[in-house]
C-alpha positions in Angstrom: 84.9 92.8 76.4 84.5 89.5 75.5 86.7 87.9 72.5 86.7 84.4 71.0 90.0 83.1 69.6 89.6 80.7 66.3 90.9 77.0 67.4 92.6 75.7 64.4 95.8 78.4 64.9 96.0 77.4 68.8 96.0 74.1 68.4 98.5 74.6 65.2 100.8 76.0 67.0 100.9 73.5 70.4 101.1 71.0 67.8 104.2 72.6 66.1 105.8 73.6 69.8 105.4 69.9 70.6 107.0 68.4 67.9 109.8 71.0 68.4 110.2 70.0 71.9 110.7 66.3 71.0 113.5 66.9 68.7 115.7 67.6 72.4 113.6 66.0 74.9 114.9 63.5 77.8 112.9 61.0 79.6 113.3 58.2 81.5 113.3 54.8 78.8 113.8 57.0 75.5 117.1 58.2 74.0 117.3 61.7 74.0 114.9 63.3 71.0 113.5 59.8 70.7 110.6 60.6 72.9 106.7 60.6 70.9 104.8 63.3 70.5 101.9 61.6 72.0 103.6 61.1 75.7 105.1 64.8 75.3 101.2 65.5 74.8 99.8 64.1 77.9 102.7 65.3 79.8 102.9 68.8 78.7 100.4 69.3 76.0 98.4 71.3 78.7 101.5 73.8 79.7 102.1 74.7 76.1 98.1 75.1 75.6 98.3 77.6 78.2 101.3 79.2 77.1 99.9 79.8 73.3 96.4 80.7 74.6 98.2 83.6 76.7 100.4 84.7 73.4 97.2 85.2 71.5 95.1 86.6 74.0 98.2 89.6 74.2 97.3 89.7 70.5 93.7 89.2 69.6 93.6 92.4 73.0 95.7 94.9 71.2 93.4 94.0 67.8 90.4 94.4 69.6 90.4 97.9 71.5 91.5 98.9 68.4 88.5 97.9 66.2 86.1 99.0 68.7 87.8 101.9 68.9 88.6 101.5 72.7 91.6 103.3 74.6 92.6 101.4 78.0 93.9 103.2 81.1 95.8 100.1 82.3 96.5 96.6 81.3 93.4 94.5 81.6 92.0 91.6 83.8 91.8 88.6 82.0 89.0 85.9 82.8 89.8 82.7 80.7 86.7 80.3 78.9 89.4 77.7 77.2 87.5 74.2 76.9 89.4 72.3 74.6 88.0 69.2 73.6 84.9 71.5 72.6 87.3 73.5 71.0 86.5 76.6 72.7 89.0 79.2 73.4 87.7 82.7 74.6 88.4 85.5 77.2 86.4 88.2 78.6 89.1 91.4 79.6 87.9 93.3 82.0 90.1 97.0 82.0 89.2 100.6 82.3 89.0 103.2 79.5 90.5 106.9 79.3 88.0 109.2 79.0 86.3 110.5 75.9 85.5 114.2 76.3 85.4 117.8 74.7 87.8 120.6 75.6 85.8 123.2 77.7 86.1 127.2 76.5 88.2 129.4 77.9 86.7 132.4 76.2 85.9 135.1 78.7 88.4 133.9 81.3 90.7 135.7 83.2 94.3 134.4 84.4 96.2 137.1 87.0 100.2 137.4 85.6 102.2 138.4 88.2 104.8 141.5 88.1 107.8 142.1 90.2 111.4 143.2 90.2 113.8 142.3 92.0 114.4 146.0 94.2 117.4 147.2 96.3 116.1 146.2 99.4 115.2 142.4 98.2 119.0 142.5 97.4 120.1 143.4 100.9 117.8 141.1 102.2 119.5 138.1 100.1 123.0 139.5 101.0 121.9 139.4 105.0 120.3 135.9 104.5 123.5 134.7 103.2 125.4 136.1 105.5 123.3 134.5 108.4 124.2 131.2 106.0 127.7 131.9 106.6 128.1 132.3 110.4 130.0 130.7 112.5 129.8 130.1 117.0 132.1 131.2 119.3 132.4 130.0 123.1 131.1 132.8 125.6 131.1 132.4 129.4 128.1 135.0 129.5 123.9 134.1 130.1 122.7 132.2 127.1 120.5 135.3 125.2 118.0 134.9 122.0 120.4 134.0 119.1 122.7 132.2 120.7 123.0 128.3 120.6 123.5 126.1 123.4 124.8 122.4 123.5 122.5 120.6 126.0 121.5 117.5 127.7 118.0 116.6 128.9 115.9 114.2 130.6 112.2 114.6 130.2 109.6 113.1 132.1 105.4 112.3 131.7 104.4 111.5 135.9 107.6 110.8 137.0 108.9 108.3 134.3 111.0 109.0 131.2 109.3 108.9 127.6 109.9 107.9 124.4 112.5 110.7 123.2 112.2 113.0 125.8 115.5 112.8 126.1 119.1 113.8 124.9 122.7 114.1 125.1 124.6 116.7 123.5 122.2 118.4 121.0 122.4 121.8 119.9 119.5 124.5 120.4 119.3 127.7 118.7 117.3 130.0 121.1 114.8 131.7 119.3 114.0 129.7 116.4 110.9 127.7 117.9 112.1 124.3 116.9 111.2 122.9 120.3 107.4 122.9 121.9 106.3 126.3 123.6 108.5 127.5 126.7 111.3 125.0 125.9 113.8 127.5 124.5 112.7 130.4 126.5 113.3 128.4 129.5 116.9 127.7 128.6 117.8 132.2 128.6 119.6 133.2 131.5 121.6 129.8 131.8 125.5 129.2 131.8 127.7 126.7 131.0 127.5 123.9 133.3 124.1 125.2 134.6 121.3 123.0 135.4 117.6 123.7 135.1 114.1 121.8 136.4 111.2 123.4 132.9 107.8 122.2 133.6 106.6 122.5 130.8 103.4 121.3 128.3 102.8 120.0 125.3 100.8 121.1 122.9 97.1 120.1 122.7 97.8 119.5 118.7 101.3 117.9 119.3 101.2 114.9 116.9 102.0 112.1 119.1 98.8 111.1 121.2 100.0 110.1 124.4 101.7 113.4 124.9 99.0 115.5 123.2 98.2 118.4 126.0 100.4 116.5 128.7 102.0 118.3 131.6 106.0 117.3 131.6 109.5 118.6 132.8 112.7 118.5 131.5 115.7 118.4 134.0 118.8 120.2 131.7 122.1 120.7 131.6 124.2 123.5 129.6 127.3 121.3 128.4 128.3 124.7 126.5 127.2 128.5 125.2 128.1 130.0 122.3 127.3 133.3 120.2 127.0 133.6 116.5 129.3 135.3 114.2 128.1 136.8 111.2 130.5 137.5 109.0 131.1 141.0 107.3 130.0 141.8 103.9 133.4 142.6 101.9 136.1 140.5 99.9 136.6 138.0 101.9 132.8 137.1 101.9 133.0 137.8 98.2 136.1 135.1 97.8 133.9 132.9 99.6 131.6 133.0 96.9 133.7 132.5 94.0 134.9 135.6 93.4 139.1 135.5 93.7 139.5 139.3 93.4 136.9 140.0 96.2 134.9 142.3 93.8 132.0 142.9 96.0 130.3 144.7 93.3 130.5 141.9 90.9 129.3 139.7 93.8 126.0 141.9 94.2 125.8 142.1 90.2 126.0 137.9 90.5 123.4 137.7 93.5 120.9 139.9 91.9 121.2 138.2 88.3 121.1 134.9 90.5 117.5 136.6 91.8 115.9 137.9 88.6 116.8 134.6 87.3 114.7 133.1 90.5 111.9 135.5 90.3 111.4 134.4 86.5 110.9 130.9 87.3 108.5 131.9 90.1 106.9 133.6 87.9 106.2 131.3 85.1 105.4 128.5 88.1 102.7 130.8 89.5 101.2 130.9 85.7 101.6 127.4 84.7 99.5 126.5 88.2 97.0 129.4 87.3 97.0 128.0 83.9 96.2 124.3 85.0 93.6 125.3 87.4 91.6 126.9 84.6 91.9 124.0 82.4 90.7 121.4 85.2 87.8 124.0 86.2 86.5 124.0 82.8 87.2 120.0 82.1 85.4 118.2 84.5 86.4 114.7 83.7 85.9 111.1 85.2 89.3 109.6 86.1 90.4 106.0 85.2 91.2 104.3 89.8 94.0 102.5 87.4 95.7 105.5 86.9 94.8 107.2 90.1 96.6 103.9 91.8 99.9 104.2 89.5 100.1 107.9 89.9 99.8 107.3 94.2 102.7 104.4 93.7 104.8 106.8 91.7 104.3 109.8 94.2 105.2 107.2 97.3 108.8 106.4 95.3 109.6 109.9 94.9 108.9 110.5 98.9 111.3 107.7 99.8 113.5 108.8 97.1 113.5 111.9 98.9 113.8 111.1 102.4 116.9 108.9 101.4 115.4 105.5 100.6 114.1 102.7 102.9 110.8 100.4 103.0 108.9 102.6 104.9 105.2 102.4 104.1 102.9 105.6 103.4 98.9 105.5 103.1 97.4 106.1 100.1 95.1 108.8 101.4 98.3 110.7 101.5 98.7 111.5 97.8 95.1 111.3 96.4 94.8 114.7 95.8 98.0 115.0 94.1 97.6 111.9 92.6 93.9 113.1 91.0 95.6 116.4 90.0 98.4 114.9 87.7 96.1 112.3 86.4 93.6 114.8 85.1 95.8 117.5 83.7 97.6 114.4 82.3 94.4 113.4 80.1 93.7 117.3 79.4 97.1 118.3 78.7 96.9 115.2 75.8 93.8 116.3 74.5 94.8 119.9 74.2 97.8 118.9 71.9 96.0 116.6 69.9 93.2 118.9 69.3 95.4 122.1 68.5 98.1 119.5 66.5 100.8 121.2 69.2 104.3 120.1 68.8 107.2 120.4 70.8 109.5 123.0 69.8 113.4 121.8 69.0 114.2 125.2 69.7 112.6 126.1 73.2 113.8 122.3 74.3 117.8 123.5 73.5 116.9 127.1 75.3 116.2 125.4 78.2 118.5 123.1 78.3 121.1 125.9 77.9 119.3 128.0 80.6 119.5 124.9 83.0 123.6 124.5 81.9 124.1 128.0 82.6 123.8 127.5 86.1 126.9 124.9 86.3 130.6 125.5 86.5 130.6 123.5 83.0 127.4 124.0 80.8 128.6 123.0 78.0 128.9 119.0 79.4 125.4 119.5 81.2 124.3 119.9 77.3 126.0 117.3 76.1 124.3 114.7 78.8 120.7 115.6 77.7 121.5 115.2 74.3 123.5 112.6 74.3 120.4 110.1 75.0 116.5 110.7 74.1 115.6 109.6 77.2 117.9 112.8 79.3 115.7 114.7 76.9 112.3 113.6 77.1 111.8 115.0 80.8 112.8 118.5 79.1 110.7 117.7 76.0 107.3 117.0 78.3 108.0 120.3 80.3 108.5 122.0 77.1 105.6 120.9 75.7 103.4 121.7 79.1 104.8 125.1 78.7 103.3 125.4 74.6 100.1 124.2 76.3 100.4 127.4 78.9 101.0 129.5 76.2 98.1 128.1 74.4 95.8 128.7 77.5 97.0 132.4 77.7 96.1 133.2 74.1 92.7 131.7 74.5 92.1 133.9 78.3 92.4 137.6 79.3 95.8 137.8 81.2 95.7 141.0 83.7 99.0 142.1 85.7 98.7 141.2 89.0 101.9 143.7 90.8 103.4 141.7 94.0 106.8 141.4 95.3 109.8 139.1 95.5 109.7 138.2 98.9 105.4 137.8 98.0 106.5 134.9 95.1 109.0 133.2 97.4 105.4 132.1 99.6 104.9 128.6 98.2 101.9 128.7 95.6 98.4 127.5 96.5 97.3 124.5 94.6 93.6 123.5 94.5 
């Protein structure tokens, strides 16, 4: 878009920043606020040009995608055309441009609810998981067994030299879980304290770093100690342990399964939310703005390092385009689906779930009081809140069928196209 800028304001206003500036200007052979407007012009009549000429480009810009009607994805490049002893000031702005587009149908569509309860045996499964949270290791002089965990050191080698962390010094192994490549752990049953062992060993042909990929290597260990795991019972002292002072173990299995049905929910409306978005992105095929696509990678790399605990670690891009498309569209669709069906978000469901999320602390009552005590603690509520309205939308416009599954089914992590 290219947008010529009137002269006689621009040069108005350098000529009234000018004369402003030599009411307090210093320079060598004038008194302070002595100096003429003409020398101030030669000097920095240029600098101030530039300085208007960018305050009215911000301007004329905002003036202009709005009388042609335009809506940019991202702030624009600017390509400058200022000549001004012809008096000629201009810019062309080069930006991209959300989408324009008509919501597709979702008449004759089908979206698969699922249904589950939380049963007896999902309960004694959560009650034996926890209790497998809770244990504790004891020494034992006996063969290391499946289960138990060892405290080792280890030297591994690649043709008779030591690699890059092949080796260790007092690190724990739990035998049985498979943390360590194929053979490692099963190697290490049958060993004692103070035992030492020669594995030969390989690694896998799709272990991730190259120069090991496939390689044949040993591993010369030690056994610095053994120990067994103690799982502790299920009765009031495990119930204590949990918060429950009177070691009521019924009220502790009334607390876990409302703890579960609360979890199942939320699994629930996740698995319908992504079934949800996935119809509206199948039936809105739209081109995405590379502006957004770039700030929606650059926001997904934060939250990684945000996750792993900080640092300047650098990831690729090709890392997060998928995700990064994803967002972007249903972004665009999720807009146009509100303004189209005038949805607003509801004051109501934004306190419920604020209250739901409060529930869950030892003091819900300050959890609410955070959120609402600034707009922006709310507004990450408000936009869930107002995703959800557009779920509910989707289901009143689709067939919804019961799709019967289980707890332990929902807790596999959802598939996201």
């Amino acid at each position: 878009m290219k947008v010529g800028l009137e002269h006689e304001p621009i040069d108005a206003e350098v000529e009234k920043r000018l004369r402003e500036l030599a009411r307090s200007a210093s320079m060598p052979g004038f008194r302070p606020g002595k100096v003429p407007v003409k020398i101030l012009r030669q000097r920095y009549g240029g600098q101030v040009r530039q300085e208007v000429f960018g305050e009215m480009v911000q301007s004329s810009f905002s003036e202009a995608v709005a009388q042609e009607e335009l809506r940019p994805a991202a702030m624009p490049q600017i390509e400058a055309d200022i000549d001004a002893s012809a008096k000629r000031y201009s810019y062309t702005a080069v930006f991209e441009v959300l989408p324009q587009f008509e919501l597709g149908g979702l008449e004759g569509k089908t979206l698969k609810r699922p249904v589950a309860e939380v049963t007896d045996s999902d309960l004694e499964r959560m009650l034996e998981r926890l209790r497998e949270q809770r244990k504790t290791w004891k020494a034992v002089e006996r063969p290391a067994q499946s289960g138990d965990r060892l405290r080792i050191s280890f030297t591994g080698t690649l043709d008779g030299e030591p690699f890059e962390g092949g080796s260790a010094e007092n690190t724990s192994v739990e035998l049985g879980l498979g943390r360590m490549i194929p053979g490692f752990e099963e190697g290490l049953v049958g060993m004692r304290t103070g035992d030492e062992r020669r594995l030969e060993l390989k690694f896998p042909d799709a272990y991730p770093a190259e120069h090991l990929k496939g390689k044949p290597v040993a591993f010369d260990v030690r056994v610095g100690d053994v120990a067994e795991p103690m799982i502790p019972d299920l009765d009031a002292d495990f119930a204590q342990a949990f918060g429950f002072p009177d070691g009521d173990l019924d009220g502790f299995r009334v607390d876990v399964r409302k703890n579960m049905e609360r979890e199942l929910k939320e699994r629930i409306d996740a698995r319908v939310k992504n079934r949800a978005m996935d119809l509206l992105l199948e039936m809105n095929q739209i081109q995405l703005p590379d502006a957004l696509i770039k700030q929606e990678i650059g926001a997904l790399k934060e939250q990684t390092r945000k996750s792993a605990g900080g640092g300047n670690f650098e990831l690729p891009d090709d890392l997060f385009i998928p995700q990064a498309k994803r967002r972007v569209a249903l972004g665009l669709i999720i807009a146009e689906v509100v303004k189209a069906n005038g949805i607003e978000v509801d004051p109501e469901r934004v306190r419920a779930a604020v209250e739901d999320m409060a529930s869950t602390y030892e003091h819900p009552q300050h959890v609410i009081n955070y959120y609402y005590s600034n707009k922006e603690h709310l507004a990450s509520v408000e936009t869930l809140t107002l995703e959800n309205q557009v779920v509910d939308w989707v289901l009143d416009q689709v067939t919804v069928e019961d799709d019967p599954t289980t707890f332990a089914a929902l807790s596999e992590p959802a598939v996201t196209r």
